[in-house]
N, C-alpha and C positions, 0 to 999 in steps of 0.2 A: 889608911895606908897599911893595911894588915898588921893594926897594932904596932907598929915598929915605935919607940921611942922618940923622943921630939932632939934636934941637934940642935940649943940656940944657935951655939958658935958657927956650925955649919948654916944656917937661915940666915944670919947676920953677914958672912962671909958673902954669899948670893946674893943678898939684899944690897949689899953694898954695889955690888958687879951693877947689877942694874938698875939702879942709880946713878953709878958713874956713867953707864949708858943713856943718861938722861931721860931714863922709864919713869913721866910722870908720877905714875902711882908708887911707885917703889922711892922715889925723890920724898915723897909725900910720908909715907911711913917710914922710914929712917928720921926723917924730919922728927914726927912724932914722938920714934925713942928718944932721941936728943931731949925735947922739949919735957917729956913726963922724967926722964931719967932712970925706963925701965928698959934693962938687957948694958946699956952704956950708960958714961956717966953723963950727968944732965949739962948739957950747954945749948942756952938761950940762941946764942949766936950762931952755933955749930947747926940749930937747929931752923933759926934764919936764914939762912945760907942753902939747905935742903930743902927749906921750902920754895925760897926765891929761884930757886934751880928747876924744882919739880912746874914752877909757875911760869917762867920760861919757858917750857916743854911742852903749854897750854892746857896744860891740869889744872880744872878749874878749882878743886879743892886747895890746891898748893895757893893760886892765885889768891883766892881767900883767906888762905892763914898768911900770907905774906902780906894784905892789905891790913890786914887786924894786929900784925907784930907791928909793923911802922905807924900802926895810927899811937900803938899804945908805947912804945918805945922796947920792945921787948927783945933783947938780945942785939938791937939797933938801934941808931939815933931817929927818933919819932920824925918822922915827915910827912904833914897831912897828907900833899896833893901827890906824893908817890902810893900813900895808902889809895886815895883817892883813886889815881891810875887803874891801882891794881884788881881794886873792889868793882870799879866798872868793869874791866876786862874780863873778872868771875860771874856779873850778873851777867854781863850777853851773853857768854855761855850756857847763861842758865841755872847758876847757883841760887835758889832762895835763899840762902844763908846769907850770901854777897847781895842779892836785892834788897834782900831786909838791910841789912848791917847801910847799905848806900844811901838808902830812903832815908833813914836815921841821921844821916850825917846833915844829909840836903834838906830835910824837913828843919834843923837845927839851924839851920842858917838862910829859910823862907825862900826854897829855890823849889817853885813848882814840879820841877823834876821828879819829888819824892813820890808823886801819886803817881809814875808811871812803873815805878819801884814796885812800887807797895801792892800794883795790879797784877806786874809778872808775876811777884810769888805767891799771891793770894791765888791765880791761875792753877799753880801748882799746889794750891790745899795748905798755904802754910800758915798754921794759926795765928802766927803772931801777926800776918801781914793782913789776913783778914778782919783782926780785932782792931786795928790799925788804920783798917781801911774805915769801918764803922765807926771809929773817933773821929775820925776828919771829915766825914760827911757829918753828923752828929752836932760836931761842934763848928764846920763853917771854916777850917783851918782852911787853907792855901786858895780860897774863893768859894770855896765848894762847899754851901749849906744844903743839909738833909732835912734839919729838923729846928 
């Protein structure tokens, strides 16, 4: 930007604006300062609240960290099956982060589910779901022997 100086106060100011516009991505990053407690001070909740907001807006990232604060009770009272909810809503979108984190949940509690998880984001090149996907062939988990 021709050199010009960085304005937090002014970015933060804008950032807010659309936000309160329910701009996914912008929900998502004010989220974020809340949570790390860089530029504001740090609130958990404040920062649950921007995400569940941004996830509502059908921002699959937000949708994601909103699944992962309610699973782990983070700024909110932990509630699996609203994690649960949420974490499905970010994988059909399409988040490998939410397919993985989903498969995880469902492979934990022997619900075939997990391998349909663990193929979307493997689809999408994601290491862990591919190492994941060769343990469960490998070892015969959820019916399915490789080896």
């Amino acid at each position: 930007m021709g050199g010009a100086s960085a304005d937090v106060s002014q970015a933060l100011t804008w950032l807010k604006v659309a936000a309160e516009a329910d701009y996914g991505p912008a929900c998502y990053n004010l989220a974020a300062l809340y949570e790390s407690g860089e530029v504001v001070e740090q609130s958990l909740p404040e920062a649950f609240n921007w995400y569940r907001r941004g996830a509502e807006a059908g921002h699959t990232e937000s949708q994601l960290k909103t699944g992962v604060m309610l699973l782990k009770g983070d700024g909110v009272t932990a509630n699996y099956q609203q994690a649960q909810d949420w974490l499905e809503k970010s994988a059909i979108g399409g988040d490998p982060n939410a397919q993985v984190t989903l498969a995880i949940l469902q492979a934990t509690a022997g619900d075939k589910q997990a391998l349909h998880w663990y193929q979307q984001a493997a689809e999408q090149n994601n290491a862990f779901a591919l190492y994941q996907l060769a343990d469960v062939y490998a070892e015969g988990r959820l019916g399915n022997r490789l080896i």
